[in-house]
N, C-alpha and C positions, 0 to 999 in steps of 0.2 A: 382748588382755588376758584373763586366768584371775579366773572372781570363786568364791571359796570362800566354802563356808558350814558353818561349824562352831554357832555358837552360834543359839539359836532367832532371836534377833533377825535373824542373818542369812539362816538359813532361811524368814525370815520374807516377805523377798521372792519366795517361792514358794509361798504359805501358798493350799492351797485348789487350785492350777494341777496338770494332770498333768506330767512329768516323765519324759522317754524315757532308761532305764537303757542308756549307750553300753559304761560297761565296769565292771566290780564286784570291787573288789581286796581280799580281806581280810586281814587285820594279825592277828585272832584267827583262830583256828578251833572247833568242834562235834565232842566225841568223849563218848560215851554219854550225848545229850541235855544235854552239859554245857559253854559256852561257856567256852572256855580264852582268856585275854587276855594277850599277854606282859607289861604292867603294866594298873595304873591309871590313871597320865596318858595313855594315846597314845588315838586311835581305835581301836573295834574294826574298822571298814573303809575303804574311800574310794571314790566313786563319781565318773563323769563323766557329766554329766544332759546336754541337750539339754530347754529351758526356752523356748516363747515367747516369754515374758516377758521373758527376761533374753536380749538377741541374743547375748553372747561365752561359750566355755566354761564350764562350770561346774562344780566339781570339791566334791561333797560330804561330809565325811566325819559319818559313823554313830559316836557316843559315846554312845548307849543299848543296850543290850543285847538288848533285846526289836526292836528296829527291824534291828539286825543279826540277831538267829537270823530273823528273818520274811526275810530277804534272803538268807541261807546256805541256807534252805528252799527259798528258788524258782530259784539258781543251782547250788547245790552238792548240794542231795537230789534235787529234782524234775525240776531242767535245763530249759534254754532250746532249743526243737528251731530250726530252720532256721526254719521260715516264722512264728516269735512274738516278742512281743517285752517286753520288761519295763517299766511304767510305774509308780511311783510317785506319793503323791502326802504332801505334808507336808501335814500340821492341826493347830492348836490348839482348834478347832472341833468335831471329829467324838469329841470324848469323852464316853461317858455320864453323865449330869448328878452321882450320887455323885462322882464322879471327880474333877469340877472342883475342887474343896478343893486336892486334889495333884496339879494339872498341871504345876506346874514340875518332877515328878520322873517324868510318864510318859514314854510311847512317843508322838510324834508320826506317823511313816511308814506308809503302807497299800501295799501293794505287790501289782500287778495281773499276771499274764502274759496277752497278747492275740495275737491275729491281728497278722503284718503290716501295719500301715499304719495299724493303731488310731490312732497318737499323732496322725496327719493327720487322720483322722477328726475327733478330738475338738477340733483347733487351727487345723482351714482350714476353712469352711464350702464352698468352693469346689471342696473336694475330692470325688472321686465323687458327682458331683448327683444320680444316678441313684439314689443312697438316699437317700431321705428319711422322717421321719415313724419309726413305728414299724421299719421294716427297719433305718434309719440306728443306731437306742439297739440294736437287735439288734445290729448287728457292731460294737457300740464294747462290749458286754459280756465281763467277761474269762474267760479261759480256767478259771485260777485265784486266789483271791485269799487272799493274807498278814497278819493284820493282828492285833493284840493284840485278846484278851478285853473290853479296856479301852473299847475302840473302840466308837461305835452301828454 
């Protein structure tokens, strides 16, 4: 069974967890800096996550603007090489305290490119024991990272 997550409340059971970006399909696109949507009802993208938390598929889709260009950024300008991989993460949380007033109209998503194997890192403790301590926050840091203004 497929669980989607369109609206915050359902996003919500991810709220804070990383989020292994499996495949990133978008509905808009980015031409001179300027997000093209072919309406206002649809998604501008959809995502299939891979979530701890939630053991069955997970198929997200992005209806903020600022959470898809940060996601157009790290697939379609900067690219995903072979050995990295894309982790997101949803919050309600990580907004800078002005901000909170108007969180029901920002950008929830932070969107990280990592080393292969990150998302283990961060979700199995069992996983490569041989790092631990300071090495272990060393290779779970990311390559790149995505994320609104808005954001601490």
């Amino acid at each position: 069974m497929e669980t989607i997550l369109r609206k915050d409340s359902e996003w919500g059971l991810t709220d804070g967890e990383p989020c292994r970006v499996i495949n990133f399909t978008p509905m808009a696109s980015v031409e001179n800096e300027k997000v093209l949507a072919p309406n206002r009802t649809e998604p501008y993208a959809a995502v299939i996550l891979e979530c701890k938390k939630i053991p069955n598929e997970i198929r997200g889709l992005i209806c903020h603007k600022v959470d898809f260009r940060n996601l157009w950024a790290a697939f379609k300008e900067r690219g995903i090489k072979q050995n990295e991989e894309v982790i997101i993460f949803y919050s309600k949380k990580h907004l800078k305290s002005f901000i909170k007033l108007f969180s029901a109209f920002m950008p929830r998503i932070v969107v990280w490119i990592c080393a292969k194997g990150t998302f283990e890192l961060m979700t199995d403790p069992n996983f490569r024991p041989d790092l631990q301590g300071k090495d272990r926050f060393l290779a779970m840091k990311p390559i790149a990272e995505f994320k609104s203004e808005v954001m601490k």
